[in-house]
C-alpha positions in Angstrom: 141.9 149.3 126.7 140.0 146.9 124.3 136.7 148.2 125.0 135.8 145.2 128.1 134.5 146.5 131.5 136.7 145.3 134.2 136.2 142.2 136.0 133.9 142.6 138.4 132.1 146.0 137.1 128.6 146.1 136.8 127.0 145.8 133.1 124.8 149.2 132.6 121.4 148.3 131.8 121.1 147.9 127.6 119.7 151.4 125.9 117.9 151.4 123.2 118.2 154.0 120.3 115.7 156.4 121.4 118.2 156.9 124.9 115.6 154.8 127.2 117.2 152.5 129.8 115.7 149.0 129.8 116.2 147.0 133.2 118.1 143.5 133.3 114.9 142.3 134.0 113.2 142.8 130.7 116.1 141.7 129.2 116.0 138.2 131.0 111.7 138.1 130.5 112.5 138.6 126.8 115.2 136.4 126.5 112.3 133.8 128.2 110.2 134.3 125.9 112.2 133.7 122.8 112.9 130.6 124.0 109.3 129.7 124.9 108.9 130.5 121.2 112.0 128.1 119.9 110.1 125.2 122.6 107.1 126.1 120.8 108.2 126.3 116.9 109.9 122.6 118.0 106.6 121.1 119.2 105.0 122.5 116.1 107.4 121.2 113.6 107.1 117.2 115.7 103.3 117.0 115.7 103.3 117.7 112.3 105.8 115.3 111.7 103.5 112.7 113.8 100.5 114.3 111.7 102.1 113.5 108.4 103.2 110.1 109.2 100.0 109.1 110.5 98.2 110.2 107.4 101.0 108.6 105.2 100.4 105.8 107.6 96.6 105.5 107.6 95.7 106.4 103.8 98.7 105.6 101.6 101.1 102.8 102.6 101.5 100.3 105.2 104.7 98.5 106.5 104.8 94.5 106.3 106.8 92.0 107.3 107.0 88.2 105.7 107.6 85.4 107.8 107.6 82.5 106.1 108.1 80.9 102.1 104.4 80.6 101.8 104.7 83.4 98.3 108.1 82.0 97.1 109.8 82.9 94.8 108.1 86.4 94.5 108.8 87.5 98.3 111.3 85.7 100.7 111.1 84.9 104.5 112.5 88.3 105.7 111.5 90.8 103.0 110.1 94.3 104.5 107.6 95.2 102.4 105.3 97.8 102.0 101.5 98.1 100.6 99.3 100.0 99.3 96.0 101.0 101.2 93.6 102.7 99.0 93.3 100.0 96.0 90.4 98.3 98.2 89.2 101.0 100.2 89.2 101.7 104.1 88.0 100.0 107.1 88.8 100.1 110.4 91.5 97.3 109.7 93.1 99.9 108.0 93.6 102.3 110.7 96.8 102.2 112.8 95.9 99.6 115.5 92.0 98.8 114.3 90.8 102.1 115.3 87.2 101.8 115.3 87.5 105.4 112.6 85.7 104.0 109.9 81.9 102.9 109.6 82.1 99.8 107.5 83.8 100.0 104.2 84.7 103.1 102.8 86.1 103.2 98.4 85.4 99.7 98.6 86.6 97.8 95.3 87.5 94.4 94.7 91.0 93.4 93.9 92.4 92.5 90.5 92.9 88.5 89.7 96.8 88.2 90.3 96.8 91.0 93.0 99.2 89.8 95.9 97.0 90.9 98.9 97.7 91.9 102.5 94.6 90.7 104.8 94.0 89.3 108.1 92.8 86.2 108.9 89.1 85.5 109.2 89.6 83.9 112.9 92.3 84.9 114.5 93.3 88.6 113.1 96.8 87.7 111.7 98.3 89.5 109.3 98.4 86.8 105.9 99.9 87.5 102.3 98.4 85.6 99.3 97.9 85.9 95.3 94.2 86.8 94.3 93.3 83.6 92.0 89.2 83.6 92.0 86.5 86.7 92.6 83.3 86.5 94.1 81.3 84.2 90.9 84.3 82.4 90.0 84.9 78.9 89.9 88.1 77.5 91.2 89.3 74.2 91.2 92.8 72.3 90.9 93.8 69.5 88.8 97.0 68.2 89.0 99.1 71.1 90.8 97.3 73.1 88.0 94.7 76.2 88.7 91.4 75.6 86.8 89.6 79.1 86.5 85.2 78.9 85.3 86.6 76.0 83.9 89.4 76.9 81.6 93.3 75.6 83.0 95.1 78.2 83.8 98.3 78.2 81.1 101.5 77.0 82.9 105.0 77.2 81.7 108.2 75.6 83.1 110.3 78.9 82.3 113.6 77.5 84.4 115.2 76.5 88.1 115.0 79.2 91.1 117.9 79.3 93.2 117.4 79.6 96.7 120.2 81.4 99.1 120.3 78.9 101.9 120.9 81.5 105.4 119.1 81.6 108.6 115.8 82.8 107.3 115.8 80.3 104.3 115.6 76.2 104.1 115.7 73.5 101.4 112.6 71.7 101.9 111.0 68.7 100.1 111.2 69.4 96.7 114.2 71.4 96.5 118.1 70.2 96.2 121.2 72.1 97.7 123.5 73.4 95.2 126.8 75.3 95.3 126.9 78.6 93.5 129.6 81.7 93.2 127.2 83.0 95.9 127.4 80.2 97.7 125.1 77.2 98.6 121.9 77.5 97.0 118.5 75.4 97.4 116.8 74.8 94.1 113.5 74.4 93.0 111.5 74.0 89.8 109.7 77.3 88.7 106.8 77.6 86.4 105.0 80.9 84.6 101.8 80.9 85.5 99.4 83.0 83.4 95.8 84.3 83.9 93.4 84.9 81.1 93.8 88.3 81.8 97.1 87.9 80.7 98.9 88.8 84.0 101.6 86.5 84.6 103.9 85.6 87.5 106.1 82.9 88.6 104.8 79.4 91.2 107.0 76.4 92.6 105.9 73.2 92.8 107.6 70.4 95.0 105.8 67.7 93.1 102.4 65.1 93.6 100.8 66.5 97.2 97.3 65.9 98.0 96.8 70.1 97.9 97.2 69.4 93.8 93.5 68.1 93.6 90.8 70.4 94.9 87.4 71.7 94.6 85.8 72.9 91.9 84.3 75.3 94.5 82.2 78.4 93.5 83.3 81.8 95.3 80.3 83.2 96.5 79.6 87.1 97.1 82.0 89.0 99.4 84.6 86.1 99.7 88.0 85.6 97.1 89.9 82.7 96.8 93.8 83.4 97.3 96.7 80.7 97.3 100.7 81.3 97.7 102.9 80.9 95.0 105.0 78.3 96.8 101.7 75.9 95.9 103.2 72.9 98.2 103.8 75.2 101.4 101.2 77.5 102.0 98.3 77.2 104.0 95.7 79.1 101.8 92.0 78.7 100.3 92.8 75.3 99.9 92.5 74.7 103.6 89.6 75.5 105.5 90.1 78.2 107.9 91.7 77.9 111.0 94.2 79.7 113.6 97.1 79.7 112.1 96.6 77.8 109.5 94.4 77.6 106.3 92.3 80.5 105.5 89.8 79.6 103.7 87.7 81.8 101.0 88.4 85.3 102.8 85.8 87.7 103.3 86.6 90.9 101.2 85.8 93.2 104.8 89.4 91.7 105.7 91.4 93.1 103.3 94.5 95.8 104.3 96.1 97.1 100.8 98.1 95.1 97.9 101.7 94.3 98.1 103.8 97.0 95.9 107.3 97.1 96.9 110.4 95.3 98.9 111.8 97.7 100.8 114.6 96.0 102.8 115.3 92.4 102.9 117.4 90.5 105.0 119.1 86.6 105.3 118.6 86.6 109.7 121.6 86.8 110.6 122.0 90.0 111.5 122.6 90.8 115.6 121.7 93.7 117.3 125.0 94.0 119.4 126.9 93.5 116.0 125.9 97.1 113.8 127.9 95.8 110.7 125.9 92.9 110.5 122.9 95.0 109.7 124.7 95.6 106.2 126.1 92.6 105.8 123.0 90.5 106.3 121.1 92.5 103.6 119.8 91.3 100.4 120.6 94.4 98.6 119.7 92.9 94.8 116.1 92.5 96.7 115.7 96.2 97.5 113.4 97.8 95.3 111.7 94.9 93.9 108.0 95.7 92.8 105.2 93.2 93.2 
């Protein structure tokens, strides 16, 4: 015998060690209840999942997306990136689809000159990524392609060529020529060190003479900055007055989301969803990580 009951033959009820009987029954409602309990736990462990996330969401940082060349050479069409949401404080802007949360502005504080800021339009609620040039009491003007801050140029370097990865989310546009590199074919573009008297420093393109070069002087008056792209010949910014989809005018501070930090993935378009391995091979990998 190896110790099975025959086929067929009844199980006798389980007995526990003080020689009690305990009906199938029991057995069965216990065994329910454990896995209520395992249902239970399971629930627990996804809403605070959801919990954290929304917090992480909400407080901390902030997916974004960038769909055009307006901040070249900094961030490319088709960086993921993500920013920052305390620097500036809270509004309801902040919250996970404009939750009406937050009475007014809450840690309010004004970005730092240089700060590349996530905001949304003043008219029609976009989501638009510039550089903070001017503060509320500053006086902006341009002169010549060049950024004239209370009156003082703004010191500008040609520091050397930026070469452009020509793909489906990239172009060579007026100002640039094609190139061929190891990498491939290449658009390239005149780059310049631009420096605040702050000292923080970053890198602009210009295309040449547009009428965008000459501009202002304009004072920026309380609650309002004045924020341009770094790809000064494409980007619809303070230069423009505000309008849907296009230029944005000075924006008022109450429409400010978090400051850019960090790429996070980046990609050239032309991945497809049907295709998995172009998910890898589209990527920008040397992009990954990049801080702003």
């Amino acid at each position: 015998m190896n110790g099975k009951p025959p086929i067929g033959a009844t199980t006798a009820p389980q007995r526990p060690q003080d020689g009690r009987s305990v009906p199938a029954s029991e057995v069965e409602t216990a065994s329910e209840a454990e896995e209520g309990e395992d249902w239970w736990s399971f629930t627990k462990f996804v809403l605070k999942v959801v919990l954290v996330v929304l917090v992480f969401r909400t407080f901390l940082f902030a997916p974004f997306t960038i769909p055009s060349e307006s901040m070249l050479p900094a961030l490319w069409k088709g960086d993921y990136l993500v920013a920052a949401k305390w620097p500036y404080g809270y509004s309801n802007l902040s919250m996970p689809f404009q939750a009406p949360l937050v009475p007014g502005r809450v840690l309010e504080d004004l970005p730092g000159r240089g700060d590349v800021a996530i905001f949304k339009h003043p008219i029609d609620g976009t989501d638009y990524i510039k550089r903070v040039i001017g503060l509320p009491g500053d006086t902006v003007e341009m002169r010549g392609g060049r950024v004239v801050l209370n009156g003082q140029p703004v010191e500008q370097q040609v520091v050397r060529e930026f070469d452009l990865p020509l793909s489906a989310n990239t172009q060579c546009v007026r100002g640039g020529f094609e190139i061929e590199t190891p990498r491939g074919t290449a658009c390239r573009y005149r780059m310049a060190r631009e420096t605040l008297p702050s000292g923080r420093s970053y890198t602009v393109l210009d295309f040449g003479a547009t009428p965008q070069d000459d501009f202002g002087p304009v004072l920026v008056p309380r609650d309002r900055l004045f924020v341009m792209g770094d790809n000064r010949d494409n980007s619809q910014d303070s230069r423009f007055d505000a309008q849907p989809q296009g230029g944005v005018g000075l924006v008022p501070t109450d429409r400010l989301v978090g400051r850019a930090s960090m790429v996070l993935w980046s990609t050239d378009g032309s991945a497809e969803w049907i295709k998995p391995w172009t998910w890898f091979t589209a990527a920008r990998w040397d992009r990954i990580g990049e801080g702003l």
